[in-house]
N, C-alpha and C positions, 0 to 999 in steps of 0.2 A: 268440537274438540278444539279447545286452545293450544297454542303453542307458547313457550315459555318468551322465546325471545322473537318477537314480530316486529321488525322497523318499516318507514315506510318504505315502498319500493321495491322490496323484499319478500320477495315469496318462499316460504320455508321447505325445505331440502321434502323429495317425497321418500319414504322410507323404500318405496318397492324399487325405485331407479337407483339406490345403492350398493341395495342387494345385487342387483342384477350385475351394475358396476364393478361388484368386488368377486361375484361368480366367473365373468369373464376374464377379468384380470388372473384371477389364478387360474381358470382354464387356457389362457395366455400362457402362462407361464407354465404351466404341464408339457404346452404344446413345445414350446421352445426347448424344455428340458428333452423331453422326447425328440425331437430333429437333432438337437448337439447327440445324442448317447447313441442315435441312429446313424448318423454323419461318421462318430466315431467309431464306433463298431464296423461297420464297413473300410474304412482304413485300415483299420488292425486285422481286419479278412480277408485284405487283399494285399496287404504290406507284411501280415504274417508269415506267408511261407518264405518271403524275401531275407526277413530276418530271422526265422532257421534257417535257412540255408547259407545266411553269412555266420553263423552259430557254428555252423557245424563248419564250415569252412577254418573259420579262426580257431576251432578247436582242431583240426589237421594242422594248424601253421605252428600250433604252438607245438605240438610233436614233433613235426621236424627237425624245427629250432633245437629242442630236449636233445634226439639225435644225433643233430649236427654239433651240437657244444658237446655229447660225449663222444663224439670223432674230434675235433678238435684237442680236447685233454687227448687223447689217444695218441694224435699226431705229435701234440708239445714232447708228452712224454719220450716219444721216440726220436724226437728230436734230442732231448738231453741224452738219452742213449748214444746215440751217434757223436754227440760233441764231446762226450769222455773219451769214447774211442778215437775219437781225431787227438783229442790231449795226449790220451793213450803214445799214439802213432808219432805223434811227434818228439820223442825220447827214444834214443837210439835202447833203451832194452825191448820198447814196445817195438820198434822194428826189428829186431831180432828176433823175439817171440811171433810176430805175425810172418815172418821169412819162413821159422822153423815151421808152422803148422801147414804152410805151404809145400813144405818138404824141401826149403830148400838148409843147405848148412852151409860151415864154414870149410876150408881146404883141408882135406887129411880125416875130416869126422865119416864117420859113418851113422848112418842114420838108421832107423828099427823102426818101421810102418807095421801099428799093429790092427787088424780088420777088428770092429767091431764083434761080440758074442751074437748071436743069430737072440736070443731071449733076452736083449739086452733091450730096451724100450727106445723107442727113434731119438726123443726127445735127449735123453743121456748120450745120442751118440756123435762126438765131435770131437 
């Protein structure tokens, strides 16, 4: 059997050593695939439960937070309540009116405390 291109010095490639050559190379390369997917997979099985459990953590944090920003609005708002009533308070009619529901008046008045109706609901009664 000839070969096509024979120089001197030169011995031509043998077909069966590159088969073999290119069998092991890719069974190389299976093997390495297989150790990184194996390598990997074990991180993620043992780093898994770590992060659900910061999953679920960060999902409580974020509820809080929800929460605590609608106690906040809650507090602002109470807070403007109370600063119209200090506006209120500081105009002699508002202290007048906050005297009188205190019961108290001015010299010579007579005052008329009426009790609430027993079927009157709490919230109306002031």
């Amino acid at each position: 059997m000839a070969y096509r291109s024979t120089r001197r010095g030169h011995t031509p490639p043998v077909r069966g050593k590159k088969r073999v050559r290119h069998v092991l190379s890719a069974f190389g390369s299976l093997v390495v695939v297989g150790v990184v997917l194996f390598v990997a997979g074990r991180l993620l099985f043992s780093f898994g439960d770590r992060v659900m459990m910061l999953a679920r953590e960060a999902h409580r944090h974020r509820q809080e937070i929800a929460a605590l920003r609608q106690e906040t609005e809650w507090y602002r708002e109470q807070n403007a309540i109370l600063q119209r009533q200090i506006q209120t308070l500081h105009t002699r009619s508002g202290i007048i009116l906050e005297a009188r529901r205190q019961g108290y008046g001015f010299p010579g008045e007579r005052l008329l405390v009426m009790e609430p109706s027993p079927t009157q609901p709490e919230s109306q009664r002031k």
